[in-house]
C-alpha positions as CSV (number, residue, x, y, z in Angstrom):
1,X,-1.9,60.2,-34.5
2,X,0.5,59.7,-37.6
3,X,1.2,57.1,-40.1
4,X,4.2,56.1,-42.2
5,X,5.0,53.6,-45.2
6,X,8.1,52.0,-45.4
7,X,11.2,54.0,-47.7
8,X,11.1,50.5,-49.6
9,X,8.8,47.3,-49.8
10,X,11.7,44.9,-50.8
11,X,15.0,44.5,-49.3
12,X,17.4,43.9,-52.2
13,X,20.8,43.5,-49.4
14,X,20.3,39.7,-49.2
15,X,19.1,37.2,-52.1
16,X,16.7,35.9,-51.8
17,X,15.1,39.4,-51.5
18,X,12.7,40.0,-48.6
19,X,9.4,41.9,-49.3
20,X,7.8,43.8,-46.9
21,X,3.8,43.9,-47.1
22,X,0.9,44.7,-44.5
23,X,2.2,46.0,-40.9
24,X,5.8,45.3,-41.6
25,X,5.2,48.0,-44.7
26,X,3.0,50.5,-43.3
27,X,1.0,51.8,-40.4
28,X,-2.1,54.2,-40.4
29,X,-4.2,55.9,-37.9
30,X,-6.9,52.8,-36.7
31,X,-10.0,54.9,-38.6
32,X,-11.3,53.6,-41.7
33,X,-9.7,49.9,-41.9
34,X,-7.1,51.2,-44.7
35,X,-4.3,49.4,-43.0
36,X,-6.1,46.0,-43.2
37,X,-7.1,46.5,-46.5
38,X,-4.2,47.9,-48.0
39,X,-2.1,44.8,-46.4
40,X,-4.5,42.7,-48.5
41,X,-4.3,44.6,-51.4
42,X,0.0,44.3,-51.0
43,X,-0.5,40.3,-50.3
44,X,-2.4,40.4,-53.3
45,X,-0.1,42.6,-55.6
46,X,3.3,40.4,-54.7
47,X,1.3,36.6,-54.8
48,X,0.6,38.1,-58.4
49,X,4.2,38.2,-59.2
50,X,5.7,35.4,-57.7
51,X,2.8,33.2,-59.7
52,X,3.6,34.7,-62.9
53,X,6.2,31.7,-64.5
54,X,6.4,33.6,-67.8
55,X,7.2,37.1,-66.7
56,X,10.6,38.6,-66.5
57,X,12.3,40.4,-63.4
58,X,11.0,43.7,-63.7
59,X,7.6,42.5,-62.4
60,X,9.0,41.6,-59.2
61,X,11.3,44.8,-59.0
62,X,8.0,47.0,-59.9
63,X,6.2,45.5,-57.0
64,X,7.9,48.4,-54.6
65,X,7.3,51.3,-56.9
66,X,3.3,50.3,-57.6
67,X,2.5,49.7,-53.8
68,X,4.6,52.2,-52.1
69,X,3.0,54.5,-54.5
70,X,-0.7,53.1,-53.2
71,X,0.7,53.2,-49.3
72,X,1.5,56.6,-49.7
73,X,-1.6,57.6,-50.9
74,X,-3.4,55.6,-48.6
75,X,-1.7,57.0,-45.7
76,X,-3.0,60.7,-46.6
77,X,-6.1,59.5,-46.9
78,X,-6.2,57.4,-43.3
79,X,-4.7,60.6,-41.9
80,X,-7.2,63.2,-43.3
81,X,-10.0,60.6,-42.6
82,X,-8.5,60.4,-39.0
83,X,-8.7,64.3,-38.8
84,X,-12.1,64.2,-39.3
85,X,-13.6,61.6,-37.4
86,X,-12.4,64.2,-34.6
């Protein structure tokens, strides 16, 4: 069983920029509905940022580092949770 997380969570080759969240950003082991709720937590993170009329354009550009940061964690977590559900 393994997981991974996405290198990036925003493609910044096209404009507008495309931002990966969920499945398309990350997959873990099935134990422990992380991947579910991380996905939420992502949706949540970048409907955030695109609601936010006053901020500047670092808020969208942080969006990768704060949730690849959580998917990352996450995904040792699903994977040690994983090891021992066996």
């Amino acid at each position: 069983m393994g997981a991974i997380v996405a290198d990036s969570y925003i493609n910044k080759q096209n404009r507008p920029y495309a931002f990966l969240v969920g499945d398309s950003a990350h997959a873990f082991p099935p134990s422990g509905g992380f991947g579910m709720n991380t996905g939420i937590g992502d949706s949540f993170n970048l409907a955030h940022k695109l609601a936010c009329h006053d901020c500047h354009g670092d808020v969208l550009r942080n969006y990768d580092n704060e949730r690849r940061y959580v998917g990352n964690l996450t995904k040792e977590l699903a994977l040690i949770n994983y090891q021992k559900s066996l």
